[in-house]
C-alpha positions in Angstrom: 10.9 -4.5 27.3 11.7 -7.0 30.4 11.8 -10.6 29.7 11.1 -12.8 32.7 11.6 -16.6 32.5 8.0 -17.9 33.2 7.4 -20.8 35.7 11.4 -22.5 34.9 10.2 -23.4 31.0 12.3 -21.4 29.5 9.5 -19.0 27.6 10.0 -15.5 27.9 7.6 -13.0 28.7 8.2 -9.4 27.6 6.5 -6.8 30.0 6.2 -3.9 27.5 7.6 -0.4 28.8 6.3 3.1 27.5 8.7 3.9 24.8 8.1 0.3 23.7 4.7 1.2 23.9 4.7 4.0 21.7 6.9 2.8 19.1 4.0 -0.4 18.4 1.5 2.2 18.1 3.6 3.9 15.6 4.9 1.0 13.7 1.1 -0.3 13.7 0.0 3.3 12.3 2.6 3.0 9.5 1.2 -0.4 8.4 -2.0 1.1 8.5 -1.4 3.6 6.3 0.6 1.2 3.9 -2.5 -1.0 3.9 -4.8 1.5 3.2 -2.9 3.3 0.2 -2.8 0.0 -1.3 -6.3 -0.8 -0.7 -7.5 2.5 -2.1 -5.2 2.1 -5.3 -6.5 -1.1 -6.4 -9.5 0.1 -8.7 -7.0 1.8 -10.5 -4.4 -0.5 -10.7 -7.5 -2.6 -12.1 -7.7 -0.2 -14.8 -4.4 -0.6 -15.3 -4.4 -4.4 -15.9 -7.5 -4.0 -17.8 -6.4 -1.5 -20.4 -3.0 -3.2 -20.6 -5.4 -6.5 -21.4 -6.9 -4.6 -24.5 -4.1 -3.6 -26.4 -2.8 -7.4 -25.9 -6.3 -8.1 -27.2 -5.7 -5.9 -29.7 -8.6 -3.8 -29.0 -7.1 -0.5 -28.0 -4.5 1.5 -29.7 -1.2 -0.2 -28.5 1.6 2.5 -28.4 3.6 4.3 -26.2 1.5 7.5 -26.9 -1.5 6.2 -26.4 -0.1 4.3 -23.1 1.2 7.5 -21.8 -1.6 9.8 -22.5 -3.4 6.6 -20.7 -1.3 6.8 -17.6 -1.6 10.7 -17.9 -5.1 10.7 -17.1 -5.4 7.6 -14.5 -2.4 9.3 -12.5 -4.2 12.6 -12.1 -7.5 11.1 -11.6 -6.0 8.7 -9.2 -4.6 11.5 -7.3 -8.1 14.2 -7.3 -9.7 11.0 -6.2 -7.0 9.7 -3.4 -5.4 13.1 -2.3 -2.8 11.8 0.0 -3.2 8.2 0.0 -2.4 8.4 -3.7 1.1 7.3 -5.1 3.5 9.5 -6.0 6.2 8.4 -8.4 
């Protein structure tokens, strides 16, 4: 980018070049994504904070078997559901 002093005050204003350009588009399509595997995860993150609610509640079975077999079964629904915007650990 060029930066020109406008009118003497000392403000710069960029004049964006092509490779400047494309690299915003890019870095905006990466936030995009970012945004959008966040947004997609949150129903089961919800699940997540509910269930975890529960056991404090003492309403589900609170153990580390019945947390993983949990987990287990959000995870791979999570990911049938969210094919690639689904995390990976």
């Amino acid at each position: 980018m060029r930066a020109t002093d406008v009118e003497g005050t000392g403000a710069l204003l960029c004049a964006p070049t092509a490779g400047s350009q494309t690299l915003l588009v890019v870095v905006l399509a990466a936030a995009a994504w970012k945004a959008a595997r966040a947004l997609a995860a949150m129903p089961f993150d919800a699940l997540r904070f509910q269930r975890a609610g529960l056991a404090k509640a003492g309403l589900v079975q609170n153990s580390m078997l019945a947390s993983r077999d949990f987990e287990r079964a959000l995870g791979t629904l999570e990911r049938l559901t969210l094919g690639p915007l689904a995390r990976r650990v």
